[in-house]
C-alpha angles and dihedrals in degrees: 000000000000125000119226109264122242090237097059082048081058097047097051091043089057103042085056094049082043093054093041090055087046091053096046097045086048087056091043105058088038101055088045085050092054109112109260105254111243105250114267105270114246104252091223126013123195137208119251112268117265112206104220114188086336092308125105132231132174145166145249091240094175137015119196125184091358168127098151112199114221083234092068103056137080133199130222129181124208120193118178094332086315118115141203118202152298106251146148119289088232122212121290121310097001115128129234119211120200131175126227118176103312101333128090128217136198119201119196124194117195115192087209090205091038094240098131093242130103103247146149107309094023110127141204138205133195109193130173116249110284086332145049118306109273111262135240090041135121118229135202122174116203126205117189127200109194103318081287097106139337126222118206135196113199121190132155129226126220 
């Protein structure tokens, strides 16, 4: 009997490393050739804030995999690090209050076609208490679908 030679043990041992870098390269160039996924759409874009009398609005600019019902949402409001809420994004034209500190805030949601979901057109306001909202502050206004995903609208005022 003969044993195996030591240079067949090297061939082998060279054809399989051989064969694993092969492997890898192919995957390699095939996974960097692959098309670049489009970036996930945002589910609801707002306008940028527009402050009115010191008191800020936006719209509802794009609405993606929607409708929305008003139901499902919820509304936060965020001044200088400090929040209010989470609560209920309550029916057309109703007001939510929420107190930060020592300042109170009303938000105001309008459906703009009346059809009880946030869509295009739809507005919101965020208004000071009975005034104008307080200076020096930065602002972000959070609306939550679900606990699915939340759209913000940041301003500042002066």
């Amino acid at each position: 009997m003969s044993l195996p030679s030591s240079v067949s043990h090297r061939w082998f041992l060279v054809v399989v490393f051989a064969a694993i870098g092969l492997v890898i390269a192919t995957s390699f160039v095939l996974y960097s050739e692959q098309l670049a996924r489009p970036p996930p759409t945002e589910n609801l874009v707002f306008s940028p804030a527009a402050l009115v009398d010191g008191n800020a609005s936006f719209t509802v600019q794009n609405v993606s995999h929607g409708p929305y019902l008003f139901s499902g949402f919820q509304i936060s409001l965020i001044v200088n690090d400090f929040a209010g809420g989470p609560v209920a994004l309550e029916p057309n034209n109703s007001v939510a209050r929420m107190t930060i500190g020592p300042n109170h805030y009303r938000i105001a949601w309008s459906d703009s076609d009346g059809d009880g979901a946030v869509d295009v057109g739809d507005s919101f306001r965020v208004a000071g208490d009975g005034g104008p909202l307080p200076v020096l502050s930065y602002y972000e206004f959070d609306l939550r679908w679900q606990m699915q995903w939340t759209t913000k609208a940041t301003w500042s005022t002066s």
